[in-house]
N, C-alpha and C positions, 0 to 999 in steps of 0.2 A: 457923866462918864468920869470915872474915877484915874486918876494921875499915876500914871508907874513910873518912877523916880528909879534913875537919874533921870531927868527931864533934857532937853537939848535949848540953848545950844550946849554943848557938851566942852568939857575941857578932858585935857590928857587924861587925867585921874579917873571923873567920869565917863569918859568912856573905854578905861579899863573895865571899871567898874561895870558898865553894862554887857558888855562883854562876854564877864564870869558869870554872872548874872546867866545869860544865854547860855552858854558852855552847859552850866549847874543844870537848868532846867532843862534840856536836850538830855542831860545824862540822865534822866528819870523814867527814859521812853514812855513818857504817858503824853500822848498825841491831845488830848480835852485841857493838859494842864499848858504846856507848850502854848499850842494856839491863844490860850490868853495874854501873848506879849504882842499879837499881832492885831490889828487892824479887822474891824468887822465886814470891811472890802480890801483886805492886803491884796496884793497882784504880787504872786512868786515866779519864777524862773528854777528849777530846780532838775538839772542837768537837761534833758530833752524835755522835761514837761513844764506847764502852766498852769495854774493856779489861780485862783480868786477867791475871797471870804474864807473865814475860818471854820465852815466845814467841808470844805476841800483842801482845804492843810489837816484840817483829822484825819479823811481819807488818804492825801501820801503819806503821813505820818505812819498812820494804822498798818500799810502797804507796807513801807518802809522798815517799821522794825520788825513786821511780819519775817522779812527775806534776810534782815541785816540783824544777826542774831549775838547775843553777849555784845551788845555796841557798847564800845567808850570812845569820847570824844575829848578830844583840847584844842581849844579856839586859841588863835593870840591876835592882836591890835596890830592890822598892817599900818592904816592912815583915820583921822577923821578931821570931821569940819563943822558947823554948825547945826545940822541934823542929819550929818552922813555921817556913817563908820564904815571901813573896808576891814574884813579878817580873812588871815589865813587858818586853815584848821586842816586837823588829820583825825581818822578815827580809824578804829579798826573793828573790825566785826569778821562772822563767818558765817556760810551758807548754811541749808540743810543739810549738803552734803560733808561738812567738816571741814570744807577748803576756807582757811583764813584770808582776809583782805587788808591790807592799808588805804585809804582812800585820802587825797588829798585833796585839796580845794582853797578855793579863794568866795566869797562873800563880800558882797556892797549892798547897805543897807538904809535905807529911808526912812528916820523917826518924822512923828506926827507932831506937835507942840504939848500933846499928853504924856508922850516917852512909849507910846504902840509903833513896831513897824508898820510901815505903810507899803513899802517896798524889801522884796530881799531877792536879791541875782545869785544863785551860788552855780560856779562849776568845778566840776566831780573830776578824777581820774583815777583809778582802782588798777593798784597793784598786788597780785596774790604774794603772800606771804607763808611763809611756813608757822608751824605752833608755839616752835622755837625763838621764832623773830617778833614772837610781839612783843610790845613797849609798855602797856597799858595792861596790869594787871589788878589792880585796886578793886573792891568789891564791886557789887554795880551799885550805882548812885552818883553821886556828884565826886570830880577826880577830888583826894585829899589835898590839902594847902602844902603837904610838904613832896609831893609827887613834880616831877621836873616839868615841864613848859615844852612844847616845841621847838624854840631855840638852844633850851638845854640838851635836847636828846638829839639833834643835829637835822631834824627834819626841816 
C-alpha cells in the first residue's frame, strides 16, 4: 500500500496541509478520484447516512454531486492531534431547480499510519441563498491560492 503524505502524526503545518489537499480534491467532483484518500474499509457518517469501503463513498459521492450542482467548497483547520484532524467548511452549490444553497458543516477525521482516512463524521446544515449572495465564484476546480478562506469572508 502505497503512503499519502502528509503522514500522521501530523503537525500544524501538516495538517493544514492535508486539509487543502482534501479541499483541492472534493473540488474536482470526481467521486473514483476522491475515494482514493480514503481507507479500503473507511466507515463515514455523512449527514443522516453511513457508509463503509470506497465504493460506497463513490456511490454518495456520485448521488451527491448529482443533486449538488456547480459545487465549491473551502475547508479550514478547526483542531488536530496525532492522526485526528477536525474542519470546519462551507460550500455552496444549487439544485436542479436553480435554488442556490450555503451548506455549512464541521468534519472529524481519522488518518491510518499510511495518511488514508479511516474515519470521517461530517454534519451538514444547508442554508438557501440567493445568486446574488454567493461567495465562491472561481471556475470549477480547486478554489485559487489567492481567493479568501472562510474566516476571511466571515463565515
Amino acid at each position: 500500500m502505497a503512503d499519502r503524505p502528509p503522514l500522521p502524526p501530523f503537525t500544524l503545518e501538516t495538517a493544514i496541509q492535508k486539509v487543502r489537499m482534501a479541499e483541492n480534491a472534493w473540488n474536482t467532483r470526481d467521486p473514483e478520484k476522491v475515494s482514493l484518500a480514503y481507507t479500503e474499509d473507511s466507515r463515514w457518517r455523512n449527514r443522516s447516512e453511513f457508509v463503509t469501503g470506497r465504493a460506497e463513498i463513490v456511490g454518495l459521492l456520485t448521488r451527491k454531486w448529482q443533486r449538488e450542482l456547480d459545487y465549491r467548497l473551502i475547508k479550514e483547520i478547526w483542531a488536530y492531534g496525532d492522526n485526528r484532524i477536525a474542519v470546519r467548511f462551507a460550500y455552496e452549490s444549487h439544485d436542479a431547480d436553480g435554488q442556490w444553497w450555503r451548506s455549512f458543516g464541521n468534519e472529524n477525521w481519522e488518518f491510518d499510519e499510511h495518511g488514508l482516512m479511516a474515519v470521517r463524521h461530517a454534519s451538514i446544515n444547508d442554508v438557501p441563498i440567493t445568486e446574488a449572495e454567493r461567495a465562491y465564484r472561481w471556475p470549477s476546480g480547486p478554489r485559487p491560492d489567492d481567493h479568501p478562506g472562510l474566516s476571511d469572508l466571515g463565515f
